[in-house]
C-alpha positions as CSV (number, residue, x, y, z in Angstrom):
1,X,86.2,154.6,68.1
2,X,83.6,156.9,66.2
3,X,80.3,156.8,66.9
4,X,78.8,154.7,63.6
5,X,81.1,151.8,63.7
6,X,79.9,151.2,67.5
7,X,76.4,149.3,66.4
8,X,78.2,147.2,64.2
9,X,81.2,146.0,66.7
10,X,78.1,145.3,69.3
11,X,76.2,143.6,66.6
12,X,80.2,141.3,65.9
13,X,80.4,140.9,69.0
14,X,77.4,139.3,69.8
15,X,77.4,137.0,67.0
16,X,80.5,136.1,68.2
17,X,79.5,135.0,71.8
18,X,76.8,133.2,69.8
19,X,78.8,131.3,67.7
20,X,80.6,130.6,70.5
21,X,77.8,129.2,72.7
22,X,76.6,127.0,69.7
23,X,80.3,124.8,69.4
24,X,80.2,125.1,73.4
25,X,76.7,123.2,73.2
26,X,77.2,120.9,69.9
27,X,80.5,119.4,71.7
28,X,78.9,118.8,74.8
29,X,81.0,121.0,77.2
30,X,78.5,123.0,78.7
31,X,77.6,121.1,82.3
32,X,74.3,119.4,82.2
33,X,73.8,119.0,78.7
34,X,74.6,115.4,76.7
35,X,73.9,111.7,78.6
36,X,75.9,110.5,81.3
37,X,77.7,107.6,80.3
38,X,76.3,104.0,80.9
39,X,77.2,101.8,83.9
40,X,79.4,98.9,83.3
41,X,79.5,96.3,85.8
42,X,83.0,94.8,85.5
43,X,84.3,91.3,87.0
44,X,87.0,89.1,87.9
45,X,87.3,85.7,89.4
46,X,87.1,84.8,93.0
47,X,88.2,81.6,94.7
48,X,90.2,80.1,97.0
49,X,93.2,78.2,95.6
50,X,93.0,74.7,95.2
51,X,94.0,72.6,98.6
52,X,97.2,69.6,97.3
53,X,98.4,67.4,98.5
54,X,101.6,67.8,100.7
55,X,104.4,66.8,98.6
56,X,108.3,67.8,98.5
57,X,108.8,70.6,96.1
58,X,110.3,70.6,93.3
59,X,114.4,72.5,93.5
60,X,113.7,74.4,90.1
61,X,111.9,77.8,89.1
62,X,109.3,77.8,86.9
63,X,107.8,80.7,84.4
64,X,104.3,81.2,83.3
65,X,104.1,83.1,80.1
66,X,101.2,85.1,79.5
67,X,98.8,82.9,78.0
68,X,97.3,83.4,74.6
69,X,93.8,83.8,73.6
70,X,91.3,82.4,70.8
71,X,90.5,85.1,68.6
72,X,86.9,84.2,69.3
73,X,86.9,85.3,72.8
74,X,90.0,87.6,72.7
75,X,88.2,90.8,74.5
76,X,87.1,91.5,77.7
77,X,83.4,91.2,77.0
78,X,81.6,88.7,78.3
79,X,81.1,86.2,75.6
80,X,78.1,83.3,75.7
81,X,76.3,81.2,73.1
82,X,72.8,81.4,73.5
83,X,72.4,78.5,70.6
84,X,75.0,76.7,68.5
85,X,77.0,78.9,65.5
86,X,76.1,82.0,67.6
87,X,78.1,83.9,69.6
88,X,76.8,87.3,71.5
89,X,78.4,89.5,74.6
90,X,76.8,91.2,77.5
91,X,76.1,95.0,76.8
92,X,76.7,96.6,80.1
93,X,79.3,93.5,81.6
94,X,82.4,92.9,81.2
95,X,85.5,91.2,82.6
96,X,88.1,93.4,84.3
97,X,91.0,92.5,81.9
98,X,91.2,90.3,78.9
99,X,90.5,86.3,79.7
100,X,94.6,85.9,79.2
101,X,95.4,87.8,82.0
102,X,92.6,86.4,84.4
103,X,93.6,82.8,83.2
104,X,97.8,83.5,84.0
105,X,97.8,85.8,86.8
106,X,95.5,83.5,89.1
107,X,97.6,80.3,88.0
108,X,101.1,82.4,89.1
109,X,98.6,83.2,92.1
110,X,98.2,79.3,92.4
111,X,101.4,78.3,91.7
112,X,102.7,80.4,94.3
113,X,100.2,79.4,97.1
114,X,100.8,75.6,96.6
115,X,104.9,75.7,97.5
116,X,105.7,73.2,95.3
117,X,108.3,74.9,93.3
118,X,112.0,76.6,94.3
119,X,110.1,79.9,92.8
120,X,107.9,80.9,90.5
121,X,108.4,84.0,88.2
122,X,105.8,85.9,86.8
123,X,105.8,86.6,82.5
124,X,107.0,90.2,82.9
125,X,110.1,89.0,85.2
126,X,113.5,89.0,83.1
127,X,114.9,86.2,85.3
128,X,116.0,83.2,83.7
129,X,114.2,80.1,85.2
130,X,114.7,76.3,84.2
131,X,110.8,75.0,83.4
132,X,108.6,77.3,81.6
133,X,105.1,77.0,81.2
134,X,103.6,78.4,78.0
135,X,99.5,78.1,77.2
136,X,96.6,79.3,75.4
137,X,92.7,80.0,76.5
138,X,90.7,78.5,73.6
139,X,87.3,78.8,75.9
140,X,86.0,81.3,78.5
141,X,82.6,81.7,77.8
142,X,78.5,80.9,78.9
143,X,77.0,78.4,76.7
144,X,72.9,78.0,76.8
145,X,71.1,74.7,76.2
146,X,67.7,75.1,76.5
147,X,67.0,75.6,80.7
148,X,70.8,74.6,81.1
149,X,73.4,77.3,81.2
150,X,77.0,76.0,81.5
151,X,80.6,78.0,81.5
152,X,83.1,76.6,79.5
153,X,86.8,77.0,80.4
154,X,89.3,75.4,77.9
155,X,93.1,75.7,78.1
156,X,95.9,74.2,76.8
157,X,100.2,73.9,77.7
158,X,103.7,73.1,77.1
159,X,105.8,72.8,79.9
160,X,109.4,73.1,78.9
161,X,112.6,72.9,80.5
162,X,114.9,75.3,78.8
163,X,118.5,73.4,80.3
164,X,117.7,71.0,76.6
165,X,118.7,72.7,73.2
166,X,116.8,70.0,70.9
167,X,112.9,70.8,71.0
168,X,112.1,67.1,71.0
169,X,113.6,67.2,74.6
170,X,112.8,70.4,75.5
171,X,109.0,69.7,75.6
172,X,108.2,68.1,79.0
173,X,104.3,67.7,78.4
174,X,101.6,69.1,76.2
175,X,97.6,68.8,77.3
176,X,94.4,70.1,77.2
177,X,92.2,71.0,79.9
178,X,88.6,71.6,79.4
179,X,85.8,71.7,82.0
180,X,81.8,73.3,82.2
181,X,80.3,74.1,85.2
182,X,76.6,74.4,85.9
183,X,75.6,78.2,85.8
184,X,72.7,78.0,89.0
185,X,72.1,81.9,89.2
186,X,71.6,82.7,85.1
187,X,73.0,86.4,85.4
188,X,76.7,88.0,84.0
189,X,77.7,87.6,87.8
190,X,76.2,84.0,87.8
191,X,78.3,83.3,84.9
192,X,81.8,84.8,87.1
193,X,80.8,82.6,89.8
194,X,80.7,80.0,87.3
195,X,84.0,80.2,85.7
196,X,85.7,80.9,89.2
197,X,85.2,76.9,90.3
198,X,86.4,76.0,86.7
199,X,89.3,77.6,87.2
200,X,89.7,76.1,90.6
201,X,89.2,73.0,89.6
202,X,91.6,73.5,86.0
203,X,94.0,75.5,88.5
204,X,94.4,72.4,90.7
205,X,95.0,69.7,88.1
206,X,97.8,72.0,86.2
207,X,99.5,72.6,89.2
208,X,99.9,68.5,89.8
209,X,100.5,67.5,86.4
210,X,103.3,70.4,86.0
211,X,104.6,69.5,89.7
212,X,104.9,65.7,88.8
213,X,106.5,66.1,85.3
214,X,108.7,68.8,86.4
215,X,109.9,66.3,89.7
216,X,110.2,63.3,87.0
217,X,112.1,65.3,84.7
218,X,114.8,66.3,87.7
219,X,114.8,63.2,89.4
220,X,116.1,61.5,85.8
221,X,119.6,60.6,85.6
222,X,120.0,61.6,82.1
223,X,117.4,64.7,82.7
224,X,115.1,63.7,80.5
């Protein structure tokens, strides 16, 4: 390379590294540089399954479908209403999966536990069972009044029994379930703690109404 052209490659060179070191800094990939993301506490529910009465089980499978969810509450933030026509999430707490998935997966936990069904198949199973039980969370959330925090679980279902072709048959039962418990310890985790006996307590009515229409329903002469 001769002799004058050396400065300038040095000079290109150098603006080059410095170029370089400018996008390495503006995209944040040197180490040390940009904030650390933010904790997120994340939770799930946590109780023991309801306690039933011993009763013969029913000789048929049953299906939960994975429940829907009210647009309203359709995320895994944790929603609550500090006053009426207001509806707000907790910044750095969340639920570990969407309120549809808590709702289902610890009723097929439920379900299972209590024994009083042939077997119970979970939504993403491809086997064919005879009573299906489809559902929708329309509340999952904190509401505030004043000094009195409650959580509010709301669900509803159709039980079905799929041996029927015409739907007016096919329906075994439809009902709502709604219940509030008192939130004592007025914190995100308060409000899990909170939600966890609702659903006990939602869980264990479900369980019996579906196990008594289900056992009415096979018991029939006519199956209906």
């Amino acid at each position: 390379m001769k002799d004058y052209l050396i400065p300038f490659v040095a000079r290109f060179r150098f603006l080059g590294v410095g170029i370089a070191v400018m996008v390495l800094l503006g995209g944040g990939l040197l180490p040390g540089c940009g904030k650390p993301p933010a904790l997120v506490h994340k939770y799930v529910l946590d109780y023991a399954s309801p306690i039933l009465p011993a009763q013969s089980p029913v000789p048929e499978t049953l299906k939960v479908d994975l429940f829907a969810v009210a647009q309203a509450i359709n995320t895994s933030d944790m929603v609550y209403r500090p006053s009426p026509y207001q509806s707000q999430a907790y910044q750095y707490h969340r639920w570990r999966v969407n309120p549809g998935f808590l709702v289902t997966d610890y009723l097929l936990r439920d379900f299972r536990q209590s024994g009083l069904f042939k077997a119970i198949f979970s939504y993403d199973s491809s086997a064919r069972s005879r009573f299906v039980l489809e559902g929708g969370v329309e509340e999952f959330q904190e509401v505030d009044q004043g000094d009195s925090w409650q959580a509010v679980l709301a669900v509803n279902l159709t039980l079905l029994d799929t041996t029927k072709e015409e739907i007016t048959q096919k329906i075994v039962f439809q009902k709502n379930y709604r219940t509030e418990e008192q939130i004592t310890d007025k914190t995100p985790r308060g409000l899990a703690d909170a939600l966890s006996r609702a659903m006990q307590r939602v869980s264990g009515e479900i369980i019996a109404d579906v196990h008594r229409a289900a056992r009415k329903r096979v018991m029939s002469k006519d199956g209906s």
